[in-house]
N, C-alpha and C positions, 0 to 999 in steps of 0.2 A: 450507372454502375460504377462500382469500384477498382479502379485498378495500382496494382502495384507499378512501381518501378525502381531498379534495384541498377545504380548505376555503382560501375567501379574506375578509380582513379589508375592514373599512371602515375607510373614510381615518383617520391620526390614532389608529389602536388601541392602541400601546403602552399609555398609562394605564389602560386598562381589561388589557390582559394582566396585566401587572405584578398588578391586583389579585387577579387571578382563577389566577392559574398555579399558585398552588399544588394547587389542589382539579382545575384541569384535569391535571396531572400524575401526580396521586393515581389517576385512572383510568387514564392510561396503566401506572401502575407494577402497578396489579391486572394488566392485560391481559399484560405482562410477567412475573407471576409466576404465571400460570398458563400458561405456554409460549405467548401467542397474538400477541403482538406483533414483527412483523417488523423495523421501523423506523418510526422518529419524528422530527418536527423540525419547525420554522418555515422560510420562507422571507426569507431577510436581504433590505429596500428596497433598499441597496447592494451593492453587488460587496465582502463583507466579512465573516468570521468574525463581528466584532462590529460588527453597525449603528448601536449607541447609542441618539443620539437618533430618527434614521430609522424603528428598530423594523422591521416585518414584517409583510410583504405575505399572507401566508397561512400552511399548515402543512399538511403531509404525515401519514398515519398510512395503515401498510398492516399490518393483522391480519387474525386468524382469525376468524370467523363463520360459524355454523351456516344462517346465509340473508341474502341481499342483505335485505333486512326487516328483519334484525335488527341488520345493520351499519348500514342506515339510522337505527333505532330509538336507536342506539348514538350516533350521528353526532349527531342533531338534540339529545341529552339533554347534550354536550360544556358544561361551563362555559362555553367562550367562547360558545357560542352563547344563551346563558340570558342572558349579559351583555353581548352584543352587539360582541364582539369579530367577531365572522363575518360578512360579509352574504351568504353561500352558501356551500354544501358541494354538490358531487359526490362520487358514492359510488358506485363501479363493482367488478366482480368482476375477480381478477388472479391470474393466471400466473406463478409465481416461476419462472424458468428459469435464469438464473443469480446467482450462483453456488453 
């Protein structure tokens, strides 16, 4: 099944992204090559492709998981969460309808 997860940053996170992006990518790009990842991405502070300095306010990931447990499992192990890009994630189960 699919589930969402809908993490949001603490204040000021860019510099810790920036460090950490790589290794957090690195798991999305697994979850991608094993068919499980539906989309990906951070949320821009501004109304803007590129926030810059602003950085991002949280980030979306909506994959496949064998159980809400294991998306969570998945969710709490994220680099940014390890290095305190995060101060919460939800992780709920989700319905692709379209398209």
């Amino acid at each position: 099944m699919w589930y969402m997860i809908y993490s949001e940053d603490v204040d000021n996170s860019l510099p810790l992204r920036k460090q950490v992006r790589p290794d957090h990518l690195a798991r999305l790009q697994l979850l991608k090559d094993e068919g499980r990842l539906l989309i990906a991405g951070p949320c821009p502070a501004v109304d803007s492709e590129d926030p810059g300095e602003a950085g991002f306010t949280g980030s979306l990931v909506v994959a496949e998981f064998s159980s809400l447990e294991e998306a969570r499992a998945w969710a709490e192990a994220d680099p940014y969460v390890t290095a305190g890009v995060y101060a919460s994630s939800l992780v709920k189960p989700y319905k692709k309808v379209l398209p």
